[in-house]
C-alpha positions in Angstrom: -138.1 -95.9 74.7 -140.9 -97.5 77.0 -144.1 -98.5 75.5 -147.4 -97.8 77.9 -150.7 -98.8 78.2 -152.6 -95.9 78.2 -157.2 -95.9 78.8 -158.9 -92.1 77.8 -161.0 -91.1 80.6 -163.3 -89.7 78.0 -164.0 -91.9 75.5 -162.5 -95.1 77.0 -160.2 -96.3 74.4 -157.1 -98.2 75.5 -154.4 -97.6 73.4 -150.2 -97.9 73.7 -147.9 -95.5 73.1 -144.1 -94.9 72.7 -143.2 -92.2 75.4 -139.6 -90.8 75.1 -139.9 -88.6 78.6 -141.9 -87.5 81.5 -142.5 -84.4 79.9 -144.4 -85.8 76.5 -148.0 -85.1 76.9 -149.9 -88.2 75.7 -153.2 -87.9 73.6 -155.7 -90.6 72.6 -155.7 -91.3 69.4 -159.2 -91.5 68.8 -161.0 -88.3 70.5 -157.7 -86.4 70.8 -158.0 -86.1 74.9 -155.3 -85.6 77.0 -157.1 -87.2 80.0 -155.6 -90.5 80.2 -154.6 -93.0 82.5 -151.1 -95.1 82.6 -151.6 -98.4 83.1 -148.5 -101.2 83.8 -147.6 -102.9 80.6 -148.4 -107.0 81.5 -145.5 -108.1 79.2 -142.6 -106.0 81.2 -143.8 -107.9 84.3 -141.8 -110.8 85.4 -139.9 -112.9 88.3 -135.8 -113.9 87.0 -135.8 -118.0 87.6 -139.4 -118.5 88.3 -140.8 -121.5 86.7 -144.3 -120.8 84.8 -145.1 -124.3 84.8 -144.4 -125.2 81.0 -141.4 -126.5 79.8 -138.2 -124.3 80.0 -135.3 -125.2 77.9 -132.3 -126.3 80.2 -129.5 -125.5 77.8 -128.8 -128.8 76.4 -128.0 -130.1 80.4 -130.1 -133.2 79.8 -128.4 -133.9 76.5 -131.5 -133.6 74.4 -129.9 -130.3 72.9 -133.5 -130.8 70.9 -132.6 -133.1 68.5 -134.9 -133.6 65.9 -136.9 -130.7 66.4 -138.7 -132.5 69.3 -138.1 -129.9 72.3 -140.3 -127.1 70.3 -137.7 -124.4 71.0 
């Protein structure tokens, strides 16, 4: 079950919903309007192996393995 951004055209709410199919008609839940737009979700987006920058936990190949509780994993 994907969860969607969702922004009414009439009152400009954004709001997310569950949507099981295509076929489910999608109303905002604060003026009840069935004019809305789908927008992308920003936490489904993302590259397999790409490195944000921060620190990325190397399963234990270092030989930290975070002992101590200093790796913050």
């Amino acid at each position: 079950m994907p969860m969607y951004e969702f922004t009414c055209k009439d009152c400009e709410v954004k709001f997310e919903e569950l949507v099981f199919t295509t076929a489910d008609e999608v109303a905002c839940p604060r003026c009840k309007s069935t004019r809305v737009a789908k927008h992308l979700s920003t936490f489904a987006v993302g590259a397999s192996g790409a490195s944000s920058g921060g620190a990325q936990y190397d399963g234990c190949a270092s030989g930290s393995c975070c002992s101590g509780g200093s790796c913050g994993f």
